[in-house]
C-alpha positions as CSV (number, residue, x, y, z in Angstrom):
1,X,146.3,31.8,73.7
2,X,143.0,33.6,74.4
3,X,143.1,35.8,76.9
4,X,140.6,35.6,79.3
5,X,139.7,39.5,80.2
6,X,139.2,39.8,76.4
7,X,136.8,37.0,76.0
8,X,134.4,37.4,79.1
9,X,133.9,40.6,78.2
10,X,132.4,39.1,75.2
11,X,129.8,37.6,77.1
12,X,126.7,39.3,77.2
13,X,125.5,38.8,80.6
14,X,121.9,37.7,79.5
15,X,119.3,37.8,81.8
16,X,117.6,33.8,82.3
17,X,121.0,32.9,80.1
18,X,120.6,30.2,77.6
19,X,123.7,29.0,78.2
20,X,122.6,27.6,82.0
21,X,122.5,29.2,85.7
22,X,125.8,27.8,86.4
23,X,127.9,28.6,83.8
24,X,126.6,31.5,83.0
25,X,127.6,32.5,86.9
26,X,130.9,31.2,86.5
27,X,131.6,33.6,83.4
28,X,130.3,36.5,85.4
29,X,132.6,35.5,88.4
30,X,135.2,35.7,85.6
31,X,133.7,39.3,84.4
32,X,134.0,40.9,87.8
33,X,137.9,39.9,88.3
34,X,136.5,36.8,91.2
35,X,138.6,33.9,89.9
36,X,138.1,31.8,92.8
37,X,134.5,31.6,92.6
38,X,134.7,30.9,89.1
39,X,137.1,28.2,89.4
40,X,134.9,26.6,91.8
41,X,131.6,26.9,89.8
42,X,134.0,25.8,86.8
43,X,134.9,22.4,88.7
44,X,131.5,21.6,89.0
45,X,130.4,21.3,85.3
46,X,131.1,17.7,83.2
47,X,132.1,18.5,79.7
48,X,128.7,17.8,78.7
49,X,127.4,20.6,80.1
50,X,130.2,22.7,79.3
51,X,129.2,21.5,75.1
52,X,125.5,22.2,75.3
53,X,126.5,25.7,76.8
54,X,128.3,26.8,74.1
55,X,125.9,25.2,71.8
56,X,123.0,27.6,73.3
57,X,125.0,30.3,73.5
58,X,123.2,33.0,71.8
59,X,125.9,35.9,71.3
60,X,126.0,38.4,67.9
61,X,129.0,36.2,66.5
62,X,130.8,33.3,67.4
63,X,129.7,31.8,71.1
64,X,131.6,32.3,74.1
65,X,134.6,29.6,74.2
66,X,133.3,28.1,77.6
67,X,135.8,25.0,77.4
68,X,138.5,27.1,77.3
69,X,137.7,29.4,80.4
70,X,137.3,26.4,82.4
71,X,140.8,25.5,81.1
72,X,142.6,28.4,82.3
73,X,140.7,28.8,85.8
74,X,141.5,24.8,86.6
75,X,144.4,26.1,89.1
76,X,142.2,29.1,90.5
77,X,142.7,28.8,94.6
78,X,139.1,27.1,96.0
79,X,137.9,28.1,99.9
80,X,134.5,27.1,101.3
81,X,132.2,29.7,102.4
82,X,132.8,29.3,106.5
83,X,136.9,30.0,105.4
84,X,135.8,33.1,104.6
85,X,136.6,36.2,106.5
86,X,133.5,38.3,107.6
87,X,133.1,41.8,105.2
88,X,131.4,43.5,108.5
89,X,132.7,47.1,108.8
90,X,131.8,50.3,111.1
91,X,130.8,53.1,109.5
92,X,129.7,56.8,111.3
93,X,129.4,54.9,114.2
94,X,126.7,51.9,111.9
95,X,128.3,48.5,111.9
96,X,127.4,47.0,108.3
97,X,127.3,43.5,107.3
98,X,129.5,44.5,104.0
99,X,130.6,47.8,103.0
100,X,128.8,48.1,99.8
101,X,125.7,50.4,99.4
102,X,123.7,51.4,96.5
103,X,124.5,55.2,95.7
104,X,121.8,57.7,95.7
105,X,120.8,57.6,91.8
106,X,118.5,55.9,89.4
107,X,119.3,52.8,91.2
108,X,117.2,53.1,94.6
109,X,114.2,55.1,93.8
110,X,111.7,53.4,94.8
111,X,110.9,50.3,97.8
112,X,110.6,47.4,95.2
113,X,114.1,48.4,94.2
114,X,115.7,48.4,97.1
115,X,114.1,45.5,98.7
116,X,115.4,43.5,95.6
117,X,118.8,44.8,96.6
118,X,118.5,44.1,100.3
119,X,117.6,40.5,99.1
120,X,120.2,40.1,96.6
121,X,123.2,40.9,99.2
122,X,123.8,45.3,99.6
123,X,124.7,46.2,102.8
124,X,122.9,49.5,102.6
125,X,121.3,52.3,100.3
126,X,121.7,56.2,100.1
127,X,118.2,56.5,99.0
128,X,117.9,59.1,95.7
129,X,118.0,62.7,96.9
130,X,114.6,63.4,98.5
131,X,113.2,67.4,97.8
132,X,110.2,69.5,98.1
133,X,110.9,70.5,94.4
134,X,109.0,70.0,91.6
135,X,111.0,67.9,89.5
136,X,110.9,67.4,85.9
137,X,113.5,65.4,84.1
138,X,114.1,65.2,80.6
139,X,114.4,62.3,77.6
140,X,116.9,60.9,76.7
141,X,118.9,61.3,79.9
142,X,121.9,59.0,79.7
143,X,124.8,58.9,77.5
144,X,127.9,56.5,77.3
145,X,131.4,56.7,76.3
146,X,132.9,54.3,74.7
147,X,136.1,52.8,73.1
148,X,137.0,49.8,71.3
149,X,133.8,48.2,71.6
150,X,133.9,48.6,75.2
151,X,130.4,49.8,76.6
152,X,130.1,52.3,79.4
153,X,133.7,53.3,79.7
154,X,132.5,56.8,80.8
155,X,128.3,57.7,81.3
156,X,126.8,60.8,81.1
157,X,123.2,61.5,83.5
158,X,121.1,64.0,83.3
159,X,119.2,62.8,85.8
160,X,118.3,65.1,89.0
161,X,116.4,64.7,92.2
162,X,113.5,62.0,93.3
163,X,110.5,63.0,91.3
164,X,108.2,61.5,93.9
165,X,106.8,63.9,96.6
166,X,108.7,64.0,99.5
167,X,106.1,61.9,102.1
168,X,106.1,59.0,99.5
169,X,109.7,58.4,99.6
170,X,110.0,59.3,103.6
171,X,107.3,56.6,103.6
172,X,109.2,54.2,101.6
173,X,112.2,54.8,103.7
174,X,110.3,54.1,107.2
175,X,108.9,50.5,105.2
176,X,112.3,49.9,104.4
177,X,114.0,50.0,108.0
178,X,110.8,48.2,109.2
179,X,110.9,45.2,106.7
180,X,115.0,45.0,106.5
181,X,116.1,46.1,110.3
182,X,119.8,45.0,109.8
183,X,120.3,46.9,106.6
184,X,121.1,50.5,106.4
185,X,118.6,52.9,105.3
186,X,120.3,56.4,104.6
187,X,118.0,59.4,103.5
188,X,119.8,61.7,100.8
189,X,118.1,65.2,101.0
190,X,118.7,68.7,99.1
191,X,116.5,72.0,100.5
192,X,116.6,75.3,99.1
193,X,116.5,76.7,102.4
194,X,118.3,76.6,106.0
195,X,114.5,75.3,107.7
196,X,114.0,73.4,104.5
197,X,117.3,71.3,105.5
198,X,116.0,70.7,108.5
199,X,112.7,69.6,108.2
200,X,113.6,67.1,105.9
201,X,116.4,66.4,108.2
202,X,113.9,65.6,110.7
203,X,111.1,63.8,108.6
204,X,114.8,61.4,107.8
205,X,115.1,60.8,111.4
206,X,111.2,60.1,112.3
207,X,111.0,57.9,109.3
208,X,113.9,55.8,111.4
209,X,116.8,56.2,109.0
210,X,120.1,55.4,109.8
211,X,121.4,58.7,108.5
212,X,121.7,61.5,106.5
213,X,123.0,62.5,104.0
214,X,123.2,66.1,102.3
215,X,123.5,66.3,99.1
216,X,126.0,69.2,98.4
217,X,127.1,68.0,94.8
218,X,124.4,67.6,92.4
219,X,125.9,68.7,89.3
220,X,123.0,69.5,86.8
221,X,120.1,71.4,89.0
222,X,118.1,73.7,87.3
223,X,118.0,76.0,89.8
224,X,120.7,78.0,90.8
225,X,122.1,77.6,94.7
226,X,121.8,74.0,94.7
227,X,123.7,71.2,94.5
228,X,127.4,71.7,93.7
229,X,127.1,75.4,93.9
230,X,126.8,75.1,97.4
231,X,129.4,72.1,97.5
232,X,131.6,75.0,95.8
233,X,131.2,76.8,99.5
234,X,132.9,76.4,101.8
235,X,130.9,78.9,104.3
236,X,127.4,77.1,103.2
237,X,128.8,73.5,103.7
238,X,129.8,74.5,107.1
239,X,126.6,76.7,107.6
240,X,123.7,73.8,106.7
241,X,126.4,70.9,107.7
242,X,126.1,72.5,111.3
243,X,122.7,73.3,111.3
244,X,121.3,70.0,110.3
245,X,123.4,68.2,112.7
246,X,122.1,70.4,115.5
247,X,119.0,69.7,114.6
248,X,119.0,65.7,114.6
249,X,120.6,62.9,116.5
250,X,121.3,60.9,113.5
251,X,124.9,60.6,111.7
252,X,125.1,63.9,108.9
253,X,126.9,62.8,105.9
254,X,127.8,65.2,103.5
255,X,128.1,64.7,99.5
256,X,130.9,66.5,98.0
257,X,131.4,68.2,94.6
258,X,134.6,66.7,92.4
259,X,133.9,69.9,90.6
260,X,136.2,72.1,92.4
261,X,140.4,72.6,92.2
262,X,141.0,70.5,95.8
263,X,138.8,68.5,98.2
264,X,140.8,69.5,100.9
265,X,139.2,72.9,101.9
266,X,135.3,72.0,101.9
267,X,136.2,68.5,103.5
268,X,137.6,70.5,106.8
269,X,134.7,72.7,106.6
270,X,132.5,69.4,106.8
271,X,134.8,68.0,109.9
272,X,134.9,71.4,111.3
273,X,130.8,71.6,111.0
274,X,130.7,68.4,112.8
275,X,129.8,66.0,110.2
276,X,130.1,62.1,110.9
277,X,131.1,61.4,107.7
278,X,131.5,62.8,104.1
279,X,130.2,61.1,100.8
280,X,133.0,61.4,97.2
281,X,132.4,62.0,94.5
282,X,129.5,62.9,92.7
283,X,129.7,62.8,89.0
284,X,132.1,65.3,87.3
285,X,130.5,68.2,85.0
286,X,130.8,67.2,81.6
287,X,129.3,67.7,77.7
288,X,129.1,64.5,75.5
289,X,128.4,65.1,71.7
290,X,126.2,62.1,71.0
291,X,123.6,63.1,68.7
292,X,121.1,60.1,69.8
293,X,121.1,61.9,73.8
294,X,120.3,65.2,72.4
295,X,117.0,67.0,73.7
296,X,115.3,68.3,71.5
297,X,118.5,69.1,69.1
298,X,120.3,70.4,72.1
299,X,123.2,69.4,74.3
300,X,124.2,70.6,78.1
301,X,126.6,70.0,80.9
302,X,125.4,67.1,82.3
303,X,127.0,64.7,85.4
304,X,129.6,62.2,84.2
305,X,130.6,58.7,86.0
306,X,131.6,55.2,85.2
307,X,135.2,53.2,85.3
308,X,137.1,56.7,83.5
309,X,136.3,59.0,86.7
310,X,137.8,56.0,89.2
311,X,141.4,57.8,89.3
312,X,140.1,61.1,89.7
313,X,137.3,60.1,92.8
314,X,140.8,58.1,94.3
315,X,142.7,61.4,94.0
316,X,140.3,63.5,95.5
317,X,140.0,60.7,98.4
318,X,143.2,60.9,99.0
319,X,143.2,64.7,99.2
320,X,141.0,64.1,102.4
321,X,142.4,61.1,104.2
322,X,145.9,61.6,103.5
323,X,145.0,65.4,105.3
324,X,146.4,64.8,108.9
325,X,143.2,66.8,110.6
326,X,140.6,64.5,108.7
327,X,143.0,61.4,109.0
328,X,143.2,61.5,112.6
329,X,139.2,62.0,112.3
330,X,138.7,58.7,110.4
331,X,141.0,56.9,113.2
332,X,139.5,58.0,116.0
333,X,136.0,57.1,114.3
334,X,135.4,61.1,114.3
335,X,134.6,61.0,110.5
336,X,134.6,58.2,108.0
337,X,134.9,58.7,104.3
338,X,132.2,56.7,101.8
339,X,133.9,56.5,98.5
340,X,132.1,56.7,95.2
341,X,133.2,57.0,91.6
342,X,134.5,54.0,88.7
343,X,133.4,51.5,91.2
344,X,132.5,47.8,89.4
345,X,134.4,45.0,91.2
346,X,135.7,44.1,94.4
347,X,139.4,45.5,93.3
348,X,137.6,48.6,92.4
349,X,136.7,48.5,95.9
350,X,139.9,47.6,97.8
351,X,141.5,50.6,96.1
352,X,139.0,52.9,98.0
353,X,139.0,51.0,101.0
354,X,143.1,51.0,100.9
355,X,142.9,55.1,100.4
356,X,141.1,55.2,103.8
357,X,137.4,54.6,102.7
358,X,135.2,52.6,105.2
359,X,132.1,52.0,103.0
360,X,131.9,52.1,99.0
361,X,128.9,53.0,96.9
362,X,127.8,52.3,93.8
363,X,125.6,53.4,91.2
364,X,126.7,53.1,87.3
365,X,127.7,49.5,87.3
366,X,124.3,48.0,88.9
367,X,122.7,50.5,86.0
368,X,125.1,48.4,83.2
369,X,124.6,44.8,85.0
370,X,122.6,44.6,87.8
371,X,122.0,44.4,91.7
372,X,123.7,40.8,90.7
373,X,127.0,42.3,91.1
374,X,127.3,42.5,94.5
375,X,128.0,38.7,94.8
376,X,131.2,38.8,93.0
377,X,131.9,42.2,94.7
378,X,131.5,40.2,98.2
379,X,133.3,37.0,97.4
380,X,136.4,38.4,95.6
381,X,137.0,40.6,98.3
382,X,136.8,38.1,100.6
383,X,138.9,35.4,98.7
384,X,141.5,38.3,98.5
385,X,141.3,38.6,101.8
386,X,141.6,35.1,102.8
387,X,144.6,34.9,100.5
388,X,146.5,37.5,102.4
389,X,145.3,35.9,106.0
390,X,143.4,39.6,106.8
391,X,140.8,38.8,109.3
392,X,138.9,41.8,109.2
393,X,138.4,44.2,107.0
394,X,139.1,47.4,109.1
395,X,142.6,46.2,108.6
396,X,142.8,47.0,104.7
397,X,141.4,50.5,105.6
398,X,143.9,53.3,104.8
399,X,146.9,50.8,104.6
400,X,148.1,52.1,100.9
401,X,148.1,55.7,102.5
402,X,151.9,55.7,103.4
403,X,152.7,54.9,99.8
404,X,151.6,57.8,98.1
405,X,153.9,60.6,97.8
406,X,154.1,63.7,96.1
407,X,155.6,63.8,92.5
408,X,159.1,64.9,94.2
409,X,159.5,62.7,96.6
410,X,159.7,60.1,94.0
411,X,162.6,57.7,93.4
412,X,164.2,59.0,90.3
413,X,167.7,57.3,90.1
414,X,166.7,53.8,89.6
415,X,164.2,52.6,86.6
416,X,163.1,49.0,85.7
417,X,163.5,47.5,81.8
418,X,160.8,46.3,80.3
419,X,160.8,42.2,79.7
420,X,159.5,40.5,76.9
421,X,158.0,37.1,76.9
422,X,159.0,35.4,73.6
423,X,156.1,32.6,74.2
424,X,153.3,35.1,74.4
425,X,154.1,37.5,72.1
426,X,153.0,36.8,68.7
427,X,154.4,39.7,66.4
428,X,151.7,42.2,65.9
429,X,154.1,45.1,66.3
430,X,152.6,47.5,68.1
431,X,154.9,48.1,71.0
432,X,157.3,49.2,68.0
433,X,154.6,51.4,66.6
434,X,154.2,53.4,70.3
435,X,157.7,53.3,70.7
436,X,158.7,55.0,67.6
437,X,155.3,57.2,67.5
438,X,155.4,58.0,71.0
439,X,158.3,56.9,73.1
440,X,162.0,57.3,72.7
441,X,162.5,54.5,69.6
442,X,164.2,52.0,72.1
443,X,162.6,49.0,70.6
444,X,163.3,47.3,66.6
445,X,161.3,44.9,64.7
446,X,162.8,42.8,62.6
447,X,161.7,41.3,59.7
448,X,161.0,37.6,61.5
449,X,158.6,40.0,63.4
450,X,159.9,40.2,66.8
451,X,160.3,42.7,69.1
452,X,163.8,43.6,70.7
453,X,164.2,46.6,73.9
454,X,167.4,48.5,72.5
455,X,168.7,49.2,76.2
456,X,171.0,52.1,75.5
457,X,168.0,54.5,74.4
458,X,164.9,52.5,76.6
459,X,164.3,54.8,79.6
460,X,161.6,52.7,81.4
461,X,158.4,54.5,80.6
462,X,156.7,51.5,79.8
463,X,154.2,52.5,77.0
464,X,154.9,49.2,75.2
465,X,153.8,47.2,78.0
466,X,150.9,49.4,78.3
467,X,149.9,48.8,74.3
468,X,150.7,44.9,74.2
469,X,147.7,43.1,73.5
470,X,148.6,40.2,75.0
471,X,150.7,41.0,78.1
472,X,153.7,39.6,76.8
473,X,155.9,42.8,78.5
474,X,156.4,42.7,81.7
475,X,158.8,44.3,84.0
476,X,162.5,43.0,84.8
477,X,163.9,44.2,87.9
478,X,164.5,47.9,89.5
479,X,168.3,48.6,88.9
480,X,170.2,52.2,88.9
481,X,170.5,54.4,86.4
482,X,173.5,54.6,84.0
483,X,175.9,57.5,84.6
């Protein structure tokens, strides 16, 4: 049976797609994890159509198999759009039509950029980091990671600060609020000096932005004392954090460092500075070997982001809101938490959002596919939240906090079997392979090429389910442990 993760994936998102507006929607719908929307569009293509697609399909080997995916998303659950709960969502004291903003980056540099976004659906943008630098980037500056075929599992930037001069993009920013009043219009700024914060500060606040935010985290300046080294201090977080918001009326929102042992310590010097809010994570210092993204022949430590960081931004999320100083902060609307890092669809999103998180930005994915995204990112968390009758979405925010524990307050007298399905699996072997190589050698293969879970040595670690390329493992229930 072909599974459908594997084959969207396959697609190649084309711009104007050959293979027609619709469908090519519906596979994209299917791409960002938004089944609904995809069985809808699906249900509204004859076979006909459905033919000539894959006939026009223009992919590097075999086209994608279009009659298929409508197949399997026949059953998907179908709501019109006024069933669907609103996405509106206070954050530092701005209420937002959605919580989904463009991060400051390579993404929103520019008004014709952001206006496109505005018009395509983002709630907001963290404008890229404004200075009174000269700044000079270099070429190439991006890098990916990848596995398996799979593009942009990790990617590396080099990229630093706005390279236009600072009135221009203070200038953009004041056209901005004008032509797109409802959206949020956040200036990021870096100085290099305590007055220097503050008079960008101030030009932020006279171009009528919404807020501020300090960028405390830039991992690759090429001057020393900026960026993450001050991110890395806790005394100069508090010092400009204070400062600034002294010196304007607007909400100060700081941008933290991941590159540091805990995000607990400069977060409380943030809420103890007075800061409305805190931005997490910026990309994580990191050297990629790729000999097509050297400079010149040379390599450096460079930012890196993408879907691999997701699990360390959630960690370090959780090292603030599940605090009890900051948490009480982001109930009483004190100080709210934007989460950044890994973010490409809606359940991207909803984990951040669970963790405490009342806005979300991104910044890699729209590099890979697009402002287009933020439809899918909308609808599927909307659909979700239709499913599980939530009305508003301040009631997902910090509900998986009480589930996270430490490491030894973990259950560790029960375990759960693996299960295999017989009708899915078709005999490739390598849950035996892991097993053996790199599990406990609790499963045979026989020569008719099944799998069987020996359950006198199987300890529950679940690498095979992990490994099975066709989800044919699942999990039986949670029972006690022998002995």
């Amino acid at each position: 049976m072909m599974h459908i993760n594997e084959e969207v994936a396959r697609c190649l998102l084309c711009e104007n797609a050959p293979c027609g507006a619709k469908v090519a929607r519906a596979i994209r719908a299917l791409r960002f994890d938004n089944l609904w929307t995809a069985g809808e569009l699906f249900a509204q293509i004859n076979d006909a159509e459905i033919e000539a697609a894959e006939a026009a399909c223009i992919h590097y080997d075999k086209p994608i198999r279009i009659a298929e995916l409508k197949k399997l998303t026949a059953n998907s659950q179908k709501l019109t759009a006024d069933k669907l709960p609103s996405l509106e969502l206070n954050f530092c004291d701005m209420v937002c039509e959605n919580p989904f903003f463009l991060a400051s980056s390579a993404v929103c540099t520019n008004y014709d950029m952001v206006a496109r976004a505005f018009d395509a659906g983002w709630a907001g943008v963290f404008y890229k980091t404004i200075c009174k630098q000269d700044i000079r980037e270099v070429s190439p500056r991006f890098d990916a990671v990848r596995k398996e075929g799979t593009p942009f599992v990790g990617f590396r930037n080099m990229e630093q600060l706005s390279e236009n001069p600072y009135d221009v993009d203070f200038d953009i920013l004041r056209r901005l609020k004008q032509n797109y009043p409802t959206k949020r219009v956040i200036a990021s700024i870096m100085g290099q000096s305590e007055e220097e914060w503050i008079e960008l500060a101030k030009m932020a606040e006279d171009a009528g932005c919404d807020a501020v935010e300090l960028n405390f985290s830039c991992p690759q300046m090429k001057l020393s004392g900026l960026g993450s080294d001050i991110g890395q201090s806790n005394d100069l977080i508090l010092c400009y954090t204070s400062c600034i918001k002294d010196a304007v009326s607007i909400p100060v929102i700081p941008k933290m460092t991941p590159n540091i042992m805990s995000m607990r310590s400069p977060a409380l010097a943030c809420f103890y500075a007075g800061a409305h809010g805190i931005s997490a994570i910026n990309t994580i210092k990191s050297i990629t070997m790729s000999h097509e993204a050297e400079v010149s022949d040379k390599k450096t430590i460079s930012g890196y982001s993408g879907k691999a960081v997701k699990p360390i931004a959630l960690r370090m999320i959780y090292e603030m809101t599940g605090d009890p100083v900051i948490r009480k902060a982001g109930i009483e609307k004190h100080m709210d938490i934007s989460g950044i890092g890994g973010i490409e669809t809606w359940r991207d999103a909803l984990e951040f959002i669970q963790l405490g998180c009342r806005n979300v930005q991104v910044c890699t994915a729209v590099m890979q596919y697009g402002y287009r995204i933020i439809d899918d990112l909308k609808l599927g968390l909307q659909h979700y939240m239709a499913e599980r009758g939530i009305v508003e979405l301040k009631n997902l925010v910090g509900e998986e906090l009480k589930n996270i524990v430490l490491p030894s307050d973990l259950d560790r007298e029960t375990m759960v079997f693996p299960k295999i399905d017989r009708d899915k699996c078709i005999g490739c072997g390598r849950c035996f392979i892991s097993c053996m190589d790199g599990g406990h050698q609790a499963i045979t293969f026989d020569e008719e090429r099944k799998p069987h879970i020996v359950g006198t040595k199987c300890v529950g670690c679940h690498l095979c389910r992990l490994v099975c390329p066709t989800g044919a493992i699942g999990q039986a229930k949670r029972m006690q442990k022998r002995g």
